[in-house]
MARPA-840511 format. One record per residue: residue in one letter; z, x negated, y of N, C-alpha, C, O, CB in turn. Coordinates in steps of 0.1 Angstrom, whole numbers, plus 2048, in hexadecimal, padded with zeros to 3 digits. Atoms other than C-alpha are relative to their C-alpha. Glycine has a CB too. Layout:
N
AZXYZXYZXYZXYZXY...
REM end
This chain:
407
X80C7F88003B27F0ECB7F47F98077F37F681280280F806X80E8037F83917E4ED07FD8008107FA7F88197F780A7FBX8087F57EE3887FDEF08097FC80A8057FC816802816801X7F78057F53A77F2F008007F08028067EB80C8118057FDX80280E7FB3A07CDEFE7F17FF8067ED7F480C8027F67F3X80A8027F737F7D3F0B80380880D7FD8038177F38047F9X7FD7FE7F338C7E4F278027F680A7FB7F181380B8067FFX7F880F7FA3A37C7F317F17F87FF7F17F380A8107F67F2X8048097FD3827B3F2B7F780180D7F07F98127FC7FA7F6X80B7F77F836F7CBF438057FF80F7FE8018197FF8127F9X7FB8007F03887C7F628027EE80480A7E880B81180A802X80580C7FC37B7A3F637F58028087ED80A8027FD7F77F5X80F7F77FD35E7AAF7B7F47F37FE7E87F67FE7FF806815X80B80580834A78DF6F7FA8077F77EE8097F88047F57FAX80680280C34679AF4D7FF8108027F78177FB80A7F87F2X8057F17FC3467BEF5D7F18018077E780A80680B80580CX8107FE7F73297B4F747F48007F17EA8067F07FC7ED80EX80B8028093187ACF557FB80B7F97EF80E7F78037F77F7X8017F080A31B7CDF3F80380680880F8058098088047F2X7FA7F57FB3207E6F537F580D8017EB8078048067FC80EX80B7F77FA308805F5A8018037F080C8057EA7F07FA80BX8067F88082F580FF3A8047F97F28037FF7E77F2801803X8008068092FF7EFF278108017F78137FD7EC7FB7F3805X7F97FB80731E7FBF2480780D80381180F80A8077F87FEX7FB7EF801322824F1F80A8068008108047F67FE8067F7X7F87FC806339837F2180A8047F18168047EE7FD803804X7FD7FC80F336844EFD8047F77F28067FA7E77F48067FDX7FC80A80633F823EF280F8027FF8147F87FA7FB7F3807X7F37FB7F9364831EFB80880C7FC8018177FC7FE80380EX7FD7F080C37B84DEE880680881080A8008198107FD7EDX8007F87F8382867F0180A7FE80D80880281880280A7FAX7F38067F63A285BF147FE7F08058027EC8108108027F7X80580C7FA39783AF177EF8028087E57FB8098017F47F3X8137FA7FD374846F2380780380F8037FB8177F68147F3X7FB7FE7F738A854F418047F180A8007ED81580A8077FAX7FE80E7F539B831F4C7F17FE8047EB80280E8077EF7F7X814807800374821F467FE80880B7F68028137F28037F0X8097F77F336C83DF628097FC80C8037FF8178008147FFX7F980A7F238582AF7D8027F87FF8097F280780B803808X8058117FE37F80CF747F28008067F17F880F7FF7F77F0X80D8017FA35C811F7D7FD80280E7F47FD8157F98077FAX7FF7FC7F0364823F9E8077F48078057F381380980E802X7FA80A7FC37A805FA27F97F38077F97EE8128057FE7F7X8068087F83647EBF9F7F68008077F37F680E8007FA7FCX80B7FD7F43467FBFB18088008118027FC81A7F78127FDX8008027F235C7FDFD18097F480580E7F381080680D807X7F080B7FE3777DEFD07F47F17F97F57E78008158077EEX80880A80435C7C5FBE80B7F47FD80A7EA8057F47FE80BX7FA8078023777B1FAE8068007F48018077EB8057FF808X7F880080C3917AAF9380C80A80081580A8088057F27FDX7F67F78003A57C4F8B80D7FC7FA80B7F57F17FC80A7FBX7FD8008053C67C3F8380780C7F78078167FE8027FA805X7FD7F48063D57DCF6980D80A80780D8158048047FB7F1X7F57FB7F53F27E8F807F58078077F48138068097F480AX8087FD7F63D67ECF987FA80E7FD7F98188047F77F5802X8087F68073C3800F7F80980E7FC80681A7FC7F97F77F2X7F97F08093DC819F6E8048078148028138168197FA7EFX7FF7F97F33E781EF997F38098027F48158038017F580BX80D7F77FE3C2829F9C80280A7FD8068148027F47FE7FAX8007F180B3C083EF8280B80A80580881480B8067FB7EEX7FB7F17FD3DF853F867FF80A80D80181680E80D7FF7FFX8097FE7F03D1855FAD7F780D7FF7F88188057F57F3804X80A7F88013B5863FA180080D7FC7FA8168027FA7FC7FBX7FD7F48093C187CF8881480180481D7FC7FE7FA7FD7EBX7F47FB7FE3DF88AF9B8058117FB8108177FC8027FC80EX7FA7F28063DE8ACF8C7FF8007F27FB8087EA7F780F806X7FF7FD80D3E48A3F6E80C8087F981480C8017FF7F47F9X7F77F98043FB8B6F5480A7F17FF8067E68017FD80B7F2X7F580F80441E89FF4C7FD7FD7F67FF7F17F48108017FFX8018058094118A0F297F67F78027F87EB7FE7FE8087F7X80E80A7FE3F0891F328037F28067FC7E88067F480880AX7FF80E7F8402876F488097FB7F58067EF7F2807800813X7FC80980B41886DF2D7FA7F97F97FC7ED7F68068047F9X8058078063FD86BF177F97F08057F97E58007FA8097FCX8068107F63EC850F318087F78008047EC8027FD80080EX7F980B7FA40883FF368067F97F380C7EF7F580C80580BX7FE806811410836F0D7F17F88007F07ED7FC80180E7F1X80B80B8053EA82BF0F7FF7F680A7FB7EC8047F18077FEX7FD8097FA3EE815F2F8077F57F98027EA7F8806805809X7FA805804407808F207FC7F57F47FC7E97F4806808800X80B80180D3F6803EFE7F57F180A7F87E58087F48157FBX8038087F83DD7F1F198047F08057FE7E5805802806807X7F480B7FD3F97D9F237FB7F57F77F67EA7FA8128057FBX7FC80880A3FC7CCF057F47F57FC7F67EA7F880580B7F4X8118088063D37C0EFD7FE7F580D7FF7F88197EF80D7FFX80480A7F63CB7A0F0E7EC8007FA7E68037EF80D7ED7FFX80D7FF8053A679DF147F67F97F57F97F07ED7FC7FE809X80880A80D38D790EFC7F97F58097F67F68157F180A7F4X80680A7FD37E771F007ED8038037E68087FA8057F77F4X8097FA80135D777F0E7F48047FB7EF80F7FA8007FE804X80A7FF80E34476CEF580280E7F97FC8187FA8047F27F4X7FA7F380735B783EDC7FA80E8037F28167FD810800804X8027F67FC35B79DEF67F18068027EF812804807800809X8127FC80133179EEF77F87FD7F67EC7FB7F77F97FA809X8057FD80B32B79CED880580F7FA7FE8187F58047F57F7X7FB7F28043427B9ECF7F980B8077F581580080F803802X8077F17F63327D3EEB7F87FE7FD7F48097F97FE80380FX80B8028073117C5EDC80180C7F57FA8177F48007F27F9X8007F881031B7D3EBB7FE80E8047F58168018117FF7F4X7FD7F180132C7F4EC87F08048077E980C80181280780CX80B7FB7FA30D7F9EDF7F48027F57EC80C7F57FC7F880BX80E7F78082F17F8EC38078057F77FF8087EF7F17F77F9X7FF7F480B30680CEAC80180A80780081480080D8007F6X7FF7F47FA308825EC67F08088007ED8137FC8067FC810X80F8008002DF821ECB7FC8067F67F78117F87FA7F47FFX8027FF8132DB823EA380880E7FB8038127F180A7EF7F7X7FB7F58002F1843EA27F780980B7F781480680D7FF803X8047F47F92DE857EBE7F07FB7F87E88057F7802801815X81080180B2BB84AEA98008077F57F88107F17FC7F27F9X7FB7F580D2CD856E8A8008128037FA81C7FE8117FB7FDX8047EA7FF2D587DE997F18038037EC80B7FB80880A813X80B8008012B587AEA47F18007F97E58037FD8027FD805X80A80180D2A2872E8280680E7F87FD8127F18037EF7F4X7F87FA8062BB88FE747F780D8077F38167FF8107FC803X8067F48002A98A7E8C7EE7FF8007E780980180580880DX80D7FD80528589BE858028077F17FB8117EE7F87F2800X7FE7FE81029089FE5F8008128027F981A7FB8127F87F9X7FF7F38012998C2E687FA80B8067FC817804809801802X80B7F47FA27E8CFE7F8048048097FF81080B7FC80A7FAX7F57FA7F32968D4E9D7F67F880C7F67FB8188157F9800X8098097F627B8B9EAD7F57FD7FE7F37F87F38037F6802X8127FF8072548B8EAC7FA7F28077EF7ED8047F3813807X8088087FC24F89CEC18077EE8008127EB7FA7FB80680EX7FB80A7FF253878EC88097F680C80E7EB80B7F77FD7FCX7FE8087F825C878EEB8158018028187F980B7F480480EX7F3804804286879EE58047F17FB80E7EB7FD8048087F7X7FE813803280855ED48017F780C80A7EF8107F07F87F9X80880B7FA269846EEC80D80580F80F7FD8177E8803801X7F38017F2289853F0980A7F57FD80F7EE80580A80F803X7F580680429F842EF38007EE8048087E68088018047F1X8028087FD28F827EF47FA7F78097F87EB8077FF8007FAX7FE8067F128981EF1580880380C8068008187F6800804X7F28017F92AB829F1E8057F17FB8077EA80580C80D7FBX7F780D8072BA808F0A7F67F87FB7FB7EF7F58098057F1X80480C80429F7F2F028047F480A8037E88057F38017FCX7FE80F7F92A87DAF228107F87FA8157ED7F9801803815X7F08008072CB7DCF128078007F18137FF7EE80780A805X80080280A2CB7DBEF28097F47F580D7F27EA7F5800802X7F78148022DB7B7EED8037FD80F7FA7FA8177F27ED7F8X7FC8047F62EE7B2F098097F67FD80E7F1807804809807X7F880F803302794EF77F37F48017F57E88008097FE7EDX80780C8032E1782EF88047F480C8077F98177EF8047FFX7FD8077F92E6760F087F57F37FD7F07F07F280E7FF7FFX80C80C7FF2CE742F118007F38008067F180B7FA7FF80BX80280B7FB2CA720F107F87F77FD7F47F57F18077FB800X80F8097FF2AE708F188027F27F380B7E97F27FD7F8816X7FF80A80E2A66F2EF78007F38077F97F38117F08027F4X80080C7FF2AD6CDEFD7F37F98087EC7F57FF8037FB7F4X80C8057FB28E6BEF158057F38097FE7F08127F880B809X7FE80E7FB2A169AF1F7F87F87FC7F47FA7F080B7FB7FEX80A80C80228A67CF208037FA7F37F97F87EC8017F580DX7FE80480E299670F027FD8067F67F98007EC8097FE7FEX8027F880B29568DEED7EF7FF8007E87FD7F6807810802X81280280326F68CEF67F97F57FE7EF7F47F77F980380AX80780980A26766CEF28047FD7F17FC7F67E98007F5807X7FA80581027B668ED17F38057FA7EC7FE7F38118077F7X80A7F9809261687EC77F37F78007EB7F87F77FC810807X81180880324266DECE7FF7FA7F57F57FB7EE7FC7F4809X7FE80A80A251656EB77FC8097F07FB8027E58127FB801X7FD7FB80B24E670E9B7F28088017EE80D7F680F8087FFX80B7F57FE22E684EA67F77FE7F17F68067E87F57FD811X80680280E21B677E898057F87F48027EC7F37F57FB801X7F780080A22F674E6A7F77FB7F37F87F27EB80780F7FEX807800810217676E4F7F07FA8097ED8018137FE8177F3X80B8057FD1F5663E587F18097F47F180C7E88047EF7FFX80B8038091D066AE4D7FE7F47F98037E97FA7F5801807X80A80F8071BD654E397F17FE7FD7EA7F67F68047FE7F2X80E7FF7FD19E660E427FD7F780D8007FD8177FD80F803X7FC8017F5199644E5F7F980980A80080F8127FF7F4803X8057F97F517F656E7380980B80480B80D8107F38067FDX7F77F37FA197675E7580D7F48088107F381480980E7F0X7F18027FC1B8661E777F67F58127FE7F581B80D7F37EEX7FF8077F31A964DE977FB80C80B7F68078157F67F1800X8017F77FA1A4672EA781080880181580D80A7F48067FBX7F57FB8061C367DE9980A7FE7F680A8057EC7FE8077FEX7F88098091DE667E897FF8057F27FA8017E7810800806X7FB7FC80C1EE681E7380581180380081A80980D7F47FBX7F97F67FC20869BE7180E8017FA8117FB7F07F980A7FDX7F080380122E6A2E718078107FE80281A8038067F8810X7F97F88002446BBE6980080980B80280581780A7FB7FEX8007F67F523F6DEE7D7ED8018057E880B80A80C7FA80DX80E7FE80121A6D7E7F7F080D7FA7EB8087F08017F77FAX8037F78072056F3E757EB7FE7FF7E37FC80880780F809X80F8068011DE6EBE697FA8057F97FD8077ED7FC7F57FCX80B7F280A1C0702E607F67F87FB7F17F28047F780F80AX8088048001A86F2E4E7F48077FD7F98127FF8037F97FCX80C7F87FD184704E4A7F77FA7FF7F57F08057FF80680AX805806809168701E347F58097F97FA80A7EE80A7FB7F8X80A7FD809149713E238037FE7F28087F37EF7F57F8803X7FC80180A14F71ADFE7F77F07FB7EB7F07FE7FE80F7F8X80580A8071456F6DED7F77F48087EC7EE8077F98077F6X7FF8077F31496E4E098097F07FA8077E47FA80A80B80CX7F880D8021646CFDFD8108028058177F88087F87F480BX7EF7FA7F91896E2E0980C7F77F68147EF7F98058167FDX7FA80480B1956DDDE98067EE8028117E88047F48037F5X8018108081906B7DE28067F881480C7EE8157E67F97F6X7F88067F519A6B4E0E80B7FE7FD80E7F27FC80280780AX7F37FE8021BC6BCE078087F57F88117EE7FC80080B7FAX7FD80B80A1C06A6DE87FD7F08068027E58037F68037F2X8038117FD1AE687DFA80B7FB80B80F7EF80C7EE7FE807X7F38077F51CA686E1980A7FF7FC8117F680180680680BX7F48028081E568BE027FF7F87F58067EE7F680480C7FDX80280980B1DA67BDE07FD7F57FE8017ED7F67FC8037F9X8028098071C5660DE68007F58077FF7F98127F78017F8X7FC80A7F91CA63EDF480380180A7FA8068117FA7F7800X8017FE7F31DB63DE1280680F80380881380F7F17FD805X7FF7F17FB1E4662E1280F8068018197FE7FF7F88097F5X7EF7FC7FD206677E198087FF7F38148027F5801812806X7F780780621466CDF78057F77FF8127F68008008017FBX80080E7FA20E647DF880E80080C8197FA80A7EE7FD807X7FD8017F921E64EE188118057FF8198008077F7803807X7F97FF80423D661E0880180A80280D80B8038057F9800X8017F67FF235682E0E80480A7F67FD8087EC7F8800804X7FF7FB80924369EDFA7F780B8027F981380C80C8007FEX8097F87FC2256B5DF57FE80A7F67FF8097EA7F57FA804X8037F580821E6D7DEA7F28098007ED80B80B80B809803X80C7FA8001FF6EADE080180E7FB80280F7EF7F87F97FAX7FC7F680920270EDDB7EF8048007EA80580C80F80C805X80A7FA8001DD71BDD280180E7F780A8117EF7F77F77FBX7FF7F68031D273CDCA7EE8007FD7EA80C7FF80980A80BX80B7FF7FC1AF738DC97F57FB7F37EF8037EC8017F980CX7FF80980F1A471FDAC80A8007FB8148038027FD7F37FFX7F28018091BE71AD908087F48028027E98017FC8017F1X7F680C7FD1D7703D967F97F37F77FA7E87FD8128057FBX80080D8071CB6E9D7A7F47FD8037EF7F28008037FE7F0X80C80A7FA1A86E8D8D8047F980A8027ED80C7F3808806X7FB8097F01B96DFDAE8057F27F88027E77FC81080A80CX7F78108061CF6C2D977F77F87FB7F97EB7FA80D8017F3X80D80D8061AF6B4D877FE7FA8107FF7EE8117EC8097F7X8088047F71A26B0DAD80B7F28078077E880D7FB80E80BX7F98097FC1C469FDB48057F37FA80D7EB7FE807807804X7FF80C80A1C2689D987F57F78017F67EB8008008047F3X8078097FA1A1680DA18007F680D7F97EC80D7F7805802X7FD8007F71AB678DBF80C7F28008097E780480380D804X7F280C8011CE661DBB7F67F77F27F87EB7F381780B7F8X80580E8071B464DD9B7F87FB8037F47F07FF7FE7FF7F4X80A80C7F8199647DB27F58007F47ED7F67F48097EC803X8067FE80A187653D927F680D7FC7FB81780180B7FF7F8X8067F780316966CD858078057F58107FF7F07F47FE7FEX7FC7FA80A171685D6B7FF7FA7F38097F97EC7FA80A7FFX800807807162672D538057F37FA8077F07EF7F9802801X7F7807800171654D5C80C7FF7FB8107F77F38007FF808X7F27FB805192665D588018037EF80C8027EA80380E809X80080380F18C668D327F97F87FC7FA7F67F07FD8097F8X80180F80917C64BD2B8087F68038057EC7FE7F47F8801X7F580680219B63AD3580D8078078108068137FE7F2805X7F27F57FE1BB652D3580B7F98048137FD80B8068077F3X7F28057FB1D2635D377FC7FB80D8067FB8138077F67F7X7FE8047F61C7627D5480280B80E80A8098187F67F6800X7FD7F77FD1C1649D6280D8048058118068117FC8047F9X7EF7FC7FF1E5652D5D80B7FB80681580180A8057FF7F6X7F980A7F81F3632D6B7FF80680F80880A8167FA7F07FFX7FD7FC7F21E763AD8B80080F8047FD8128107F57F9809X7FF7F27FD1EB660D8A8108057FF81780D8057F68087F7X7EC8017FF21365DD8180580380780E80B8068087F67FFX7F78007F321E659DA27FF80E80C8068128167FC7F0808X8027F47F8211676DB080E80E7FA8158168027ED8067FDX7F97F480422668FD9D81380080481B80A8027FD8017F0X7F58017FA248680DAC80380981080D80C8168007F2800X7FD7FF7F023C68EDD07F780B8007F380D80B7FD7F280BX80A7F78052236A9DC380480E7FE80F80D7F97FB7FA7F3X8007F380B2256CDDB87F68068037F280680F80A80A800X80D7F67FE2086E4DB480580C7F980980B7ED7F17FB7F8X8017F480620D70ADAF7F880B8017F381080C809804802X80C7F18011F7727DA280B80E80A8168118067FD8067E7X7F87FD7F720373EDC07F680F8067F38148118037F180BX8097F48031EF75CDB88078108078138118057FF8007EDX7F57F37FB1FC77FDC980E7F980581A7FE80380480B7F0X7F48057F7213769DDE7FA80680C7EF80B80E8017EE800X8027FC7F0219771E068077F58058097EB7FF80680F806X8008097F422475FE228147FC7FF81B7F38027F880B812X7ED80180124C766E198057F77F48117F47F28088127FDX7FF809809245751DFA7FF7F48038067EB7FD7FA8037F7X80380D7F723A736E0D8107FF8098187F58087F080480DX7F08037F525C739E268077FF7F380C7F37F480881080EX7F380180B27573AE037FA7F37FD8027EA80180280D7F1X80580A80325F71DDF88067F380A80A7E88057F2803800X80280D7F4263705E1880C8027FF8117F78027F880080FX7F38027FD289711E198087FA7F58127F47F780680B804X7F580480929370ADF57FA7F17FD8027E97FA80280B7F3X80580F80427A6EADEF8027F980A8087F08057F17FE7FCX8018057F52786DCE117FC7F58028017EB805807800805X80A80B8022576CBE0B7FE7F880F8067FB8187EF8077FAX8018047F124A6B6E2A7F08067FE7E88038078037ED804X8117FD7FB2246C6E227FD8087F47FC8057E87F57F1801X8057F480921A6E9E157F28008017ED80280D80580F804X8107FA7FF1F46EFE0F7FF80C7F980180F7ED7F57F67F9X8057F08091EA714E0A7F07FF7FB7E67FA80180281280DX8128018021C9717DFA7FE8087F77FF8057EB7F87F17FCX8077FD7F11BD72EE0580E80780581480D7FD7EF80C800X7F77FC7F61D7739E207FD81280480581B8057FD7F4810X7FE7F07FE1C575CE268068047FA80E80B8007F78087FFX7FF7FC8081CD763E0581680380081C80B7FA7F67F57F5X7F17FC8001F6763E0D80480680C80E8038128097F67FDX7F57F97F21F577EE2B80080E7F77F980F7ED7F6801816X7FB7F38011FF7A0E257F78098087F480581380F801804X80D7FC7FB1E47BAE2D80680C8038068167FB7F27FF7F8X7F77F57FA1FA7D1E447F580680A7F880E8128107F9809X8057FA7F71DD7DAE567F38027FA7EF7FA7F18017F880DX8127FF8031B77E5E4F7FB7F58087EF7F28067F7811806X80A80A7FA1AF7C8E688027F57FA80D7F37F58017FD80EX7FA80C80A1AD7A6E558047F981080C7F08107F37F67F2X7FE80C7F51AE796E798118038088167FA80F7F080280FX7F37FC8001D27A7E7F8087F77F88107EE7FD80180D7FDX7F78018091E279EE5E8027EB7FE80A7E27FB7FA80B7F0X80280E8061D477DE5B8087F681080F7ED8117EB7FB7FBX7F48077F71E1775E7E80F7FE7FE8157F380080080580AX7EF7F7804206787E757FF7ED7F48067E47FA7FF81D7F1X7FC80680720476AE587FD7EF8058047E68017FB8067F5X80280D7F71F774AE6D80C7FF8078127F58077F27FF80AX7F77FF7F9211752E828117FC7F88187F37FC7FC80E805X7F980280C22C758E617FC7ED7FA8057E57F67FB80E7F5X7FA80C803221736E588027F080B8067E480A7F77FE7F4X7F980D7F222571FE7A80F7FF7FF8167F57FE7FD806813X7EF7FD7FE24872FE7D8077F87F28127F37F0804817800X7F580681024E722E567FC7EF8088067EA80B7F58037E7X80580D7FC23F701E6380B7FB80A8127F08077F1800806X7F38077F92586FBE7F8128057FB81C7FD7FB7FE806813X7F280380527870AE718017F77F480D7F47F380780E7FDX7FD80680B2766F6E517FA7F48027FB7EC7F97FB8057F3X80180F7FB2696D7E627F47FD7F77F47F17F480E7F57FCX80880780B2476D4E487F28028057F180C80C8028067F1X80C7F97FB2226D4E507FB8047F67FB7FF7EB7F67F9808X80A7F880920B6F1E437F47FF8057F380081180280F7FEX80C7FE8061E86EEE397FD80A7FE80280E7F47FE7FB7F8X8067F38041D870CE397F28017FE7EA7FE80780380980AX80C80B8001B6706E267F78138057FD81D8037FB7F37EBX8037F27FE19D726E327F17FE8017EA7F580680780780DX8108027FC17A730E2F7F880380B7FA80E8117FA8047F9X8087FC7F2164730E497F48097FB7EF8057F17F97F2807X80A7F6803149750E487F47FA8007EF7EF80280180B80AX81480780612674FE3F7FC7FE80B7F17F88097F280B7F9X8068037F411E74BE657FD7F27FE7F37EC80280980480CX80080F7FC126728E5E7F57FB7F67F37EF7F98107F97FEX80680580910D723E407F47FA8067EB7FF80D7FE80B7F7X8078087FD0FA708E447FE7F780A7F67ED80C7FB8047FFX7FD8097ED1066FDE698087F07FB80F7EF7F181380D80FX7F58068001166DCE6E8098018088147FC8077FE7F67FFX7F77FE7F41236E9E9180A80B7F98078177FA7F7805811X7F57F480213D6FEE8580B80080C80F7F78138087FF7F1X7F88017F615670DE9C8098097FF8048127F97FC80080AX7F77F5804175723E9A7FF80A80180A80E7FD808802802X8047F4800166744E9F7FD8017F27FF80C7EE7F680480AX8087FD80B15673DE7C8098047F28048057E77F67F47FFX7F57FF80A178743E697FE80C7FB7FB81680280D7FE804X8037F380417675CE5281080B80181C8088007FA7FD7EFX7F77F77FC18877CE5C80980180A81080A80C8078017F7X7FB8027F6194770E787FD7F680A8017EA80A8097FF7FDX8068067F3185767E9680A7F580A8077EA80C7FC80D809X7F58077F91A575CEAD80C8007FE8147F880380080280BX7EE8008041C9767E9E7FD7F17FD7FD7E980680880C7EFX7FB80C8051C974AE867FF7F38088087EB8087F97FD7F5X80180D7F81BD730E9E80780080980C7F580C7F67FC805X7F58007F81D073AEB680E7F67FA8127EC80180380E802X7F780A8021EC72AEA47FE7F07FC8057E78008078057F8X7FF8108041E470AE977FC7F580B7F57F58147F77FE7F4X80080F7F61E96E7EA57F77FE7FC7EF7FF80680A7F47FFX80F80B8011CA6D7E947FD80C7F88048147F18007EB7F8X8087F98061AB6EAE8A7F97F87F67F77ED7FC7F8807809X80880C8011976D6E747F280B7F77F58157F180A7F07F5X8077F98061756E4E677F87FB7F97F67F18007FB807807X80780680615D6D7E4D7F58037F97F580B7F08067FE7FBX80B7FD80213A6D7E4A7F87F67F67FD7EB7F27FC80280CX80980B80711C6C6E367F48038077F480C80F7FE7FF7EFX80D7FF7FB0FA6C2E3E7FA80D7F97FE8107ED7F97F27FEX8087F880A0E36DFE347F67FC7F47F17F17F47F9808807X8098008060CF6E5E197F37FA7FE7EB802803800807800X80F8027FC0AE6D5E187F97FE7F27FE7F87E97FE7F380AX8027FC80F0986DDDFA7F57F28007ED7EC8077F88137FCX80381180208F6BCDE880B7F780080C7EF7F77F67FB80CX7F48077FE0AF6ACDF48077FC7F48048047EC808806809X7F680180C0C86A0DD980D8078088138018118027EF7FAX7F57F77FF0E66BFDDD8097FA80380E80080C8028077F8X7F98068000FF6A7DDC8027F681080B7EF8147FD7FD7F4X7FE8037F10FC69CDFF8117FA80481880280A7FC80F80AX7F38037FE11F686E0380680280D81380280E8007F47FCX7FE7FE7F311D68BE2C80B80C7FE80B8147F57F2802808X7F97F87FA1396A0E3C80480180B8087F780F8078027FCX7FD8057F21406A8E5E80E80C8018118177FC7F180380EX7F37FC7FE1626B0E688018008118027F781980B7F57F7X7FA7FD7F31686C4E8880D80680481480F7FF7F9808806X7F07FB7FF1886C4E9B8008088087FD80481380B7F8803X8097F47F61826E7EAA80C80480980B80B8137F98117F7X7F47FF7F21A56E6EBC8087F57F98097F27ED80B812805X7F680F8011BE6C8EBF8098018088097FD8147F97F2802X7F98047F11DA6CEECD80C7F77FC8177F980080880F809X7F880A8001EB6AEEC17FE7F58058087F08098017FD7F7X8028087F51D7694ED47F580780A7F48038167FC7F17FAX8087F77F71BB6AFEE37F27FA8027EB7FA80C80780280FX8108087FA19A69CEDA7F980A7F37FB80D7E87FE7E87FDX80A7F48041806B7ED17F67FA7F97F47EF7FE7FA80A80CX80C8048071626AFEBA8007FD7F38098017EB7FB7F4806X8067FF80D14F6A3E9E8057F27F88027E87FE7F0803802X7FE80F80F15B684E7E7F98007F87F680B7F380C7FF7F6X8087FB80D14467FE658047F67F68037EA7F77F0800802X7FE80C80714F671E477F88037F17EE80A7F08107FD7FFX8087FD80D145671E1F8098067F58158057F57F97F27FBX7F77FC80C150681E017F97FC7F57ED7FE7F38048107FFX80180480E150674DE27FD80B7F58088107F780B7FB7FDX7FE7F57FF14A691DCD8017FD7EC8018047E27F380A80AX7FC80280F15167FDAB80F8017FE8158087F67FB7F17FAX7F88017FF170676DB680980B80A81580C8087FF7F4803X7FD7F87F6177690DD28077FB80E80D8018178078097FBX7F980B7F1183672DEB7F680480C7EA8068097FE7E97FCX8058047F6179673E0E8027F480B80D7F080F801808804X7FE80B7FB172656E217F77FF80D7ED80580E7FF7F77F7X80B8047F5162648E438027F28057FA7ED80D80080B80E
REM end
């Protein structure tokens, strides 16, 4: 029987000191064993030791000397019964009181949904007892140990810190690159240039395919075959027009992308499509674009939900080992600034930034009437860095035939 091998594991006073009091109930216990459990406890509060079962069934009939002869027979078949269970192994034995304890929890929640259901209860404070009788206890099998921090394990991690390089240099000599578990917001004024970012670190000379990167693009935003024109411009180093006035050469150098490539239309996607994605593909580099666009709007605040999903995608970023791109727009505050700064994210002031390792923000020069629109300048601020921690401004150019950036 179960109850009788946790007994035996209970007159260990190690594994007694550990559960004892609230973490393990009486009511965990069918009625006659509920009895021993009540001098075992008297036991080990005044003896503070290992009991032995001799020791224990002596207690007991001590205690209850007016019993009937039926009642001591019965005790003395379940002693016996006793005898026979050697203890559980400890692990075993705290995982199992785990279990019995939150099904016990989960049953007094249950009667207790049974008499909201039935109007026997008007309020909420029977929960809120419940639950700060047992929340310190709750998991009492939980167990700890400190993740690997030997000198070896950390420097190996240097060796690896940047995986995938820029090929922007001005950025990459602020900030190499990025590696698996990395999480990166990028941020941008509509027709700015997000788009054709994305494609230029990854697609085009020098970028995270070249480099052997397996990369994914899920957009929701433009249609997937605008984003693949930008990434075709991009890997042929070619204008639109270019690209049909010579298809084959076009093609030659656009081939190689689709080995290490995918782009999906990712429309009414969320953040849990993104986690099935990274578990069943297990790209080394997701770009969302746009990233708001896959949180789940569990709240009337967008600065809640959109945190709840920055958050949902760091956590995909370190269990699946891949870095996400998260491309996002920056609010009209930012229109026309080149200082931009992370307050200026749209819908969210500090959840999202809060998480990410590198901020990167992207501005142009303003408007100026007369000017030719096309202004190729861009300034790229790294509005938090917590990969090498150097704050400020890059300026480089964009191409805007090609959608390359360069400096």
């Amino acid at each position: 029987m179960i109850e009788l091998a946790l007994i035996r594991s209970l007159m260990q006073k190690d594994f007694y000191d550990e559960h004892k009091g609230s973490r393990c109930p009486d009511r965990l216990f069918s009625k006659d064993v509920r009895k021993i459990k009540g001098t075992l406890d008297q036991a080990m509060g005044k003896h503070e030791r290992n009991l032995s079962l001799t020791e224990l069934q002596a207690l007991f009939f001590s205690d209850n000397g007016t019993m009937t002869s039926a009642n001591k027979t019965s005790y003395e078949v379940l002693f016996n019964k006793l005898s026979k269970e050697e203890p559980m192994n400890n692990d075993i034995a705290k995982e199992v009181l785990s279990k019995l304890f939150q099904q016990m929890v989960g049953e007094e929640i249950a009667n207790l949904g049974f008499d909201y259901v039935n109007g026997t209860k008007s309020n909420l404070e029977p929960l809120h007892n419940i639950l700060d009788s047992y929340q310190d206890d709750f998991t009492p099998s939980f167990k700890f140990e400190g993740d690997d921090i030997s000198f070896d394990t950390l420097v190996e991690h240097l060796n690896v810190k940047y995986q995938w390089k820029f090929n922007i240099p001005s950025l990459a000599r602020r900030v190499e690159g990025l590696s698996g578990g990395h999480f990166v917001i990028v941020g941008a004024r509509p027709n700015t240039g997000k788009t054709s970012f994305h494609a230029s670190i990854i697609a085009s000379e020098g970028g995270f395919i070249d480099q052997g990167a397996r990369c994914v693009v899920l957009c929701n935003e433009e249609a997937y075959k605008r984003v693949g024109l930008r990434y075709l411009y991009c890997k042929s180093n070619m204008s639109s027009d270019q690209v049909l006035e010579n298809r084959k050469v076009a093609l030659s150098r656009y081939e190689p992308v689709k080995q290490l490539l995918s782009i999906k239309d990712a429309t009414d996607k969320r953040m849990d499509y993104v986690e099935q994605l990274a578990k069943s593909v297990n790209p080394d580099i997701i770009v969302l674009d746009m990233g708001d666009k896959f949180a789940s709007m569990g709240s009337e605040r967008s600065d809640i939900y959109l945190k709840e999903a920055a958050i949902h995608a760091r956590n995909i970023a370190k269990k699946y080992n891949c870095a996400i791109i998260w491309m996002s727009q920056l609010s009209a505050e930012a229109e026309g600034k080149i200082n931009v700064n992370q307050s200026m994210l749209e819908g969210s002031k500090t959840g999202k930034a809060a998480e990410a390792d590198l901020m990167l923000l992207i501005s142009k020069n303003p408007d100026i009437e007369g000017q030719d629109s096309n202004d190729p300048q861009r300034h790229i601020r790294l509005a938090k860095n917590k990969l090498t921690g150097w704050h400020g401004t890059v300026h480089v150019e964009l191409d805007v035939e090609t959608g390359r950036y360069s400096a």
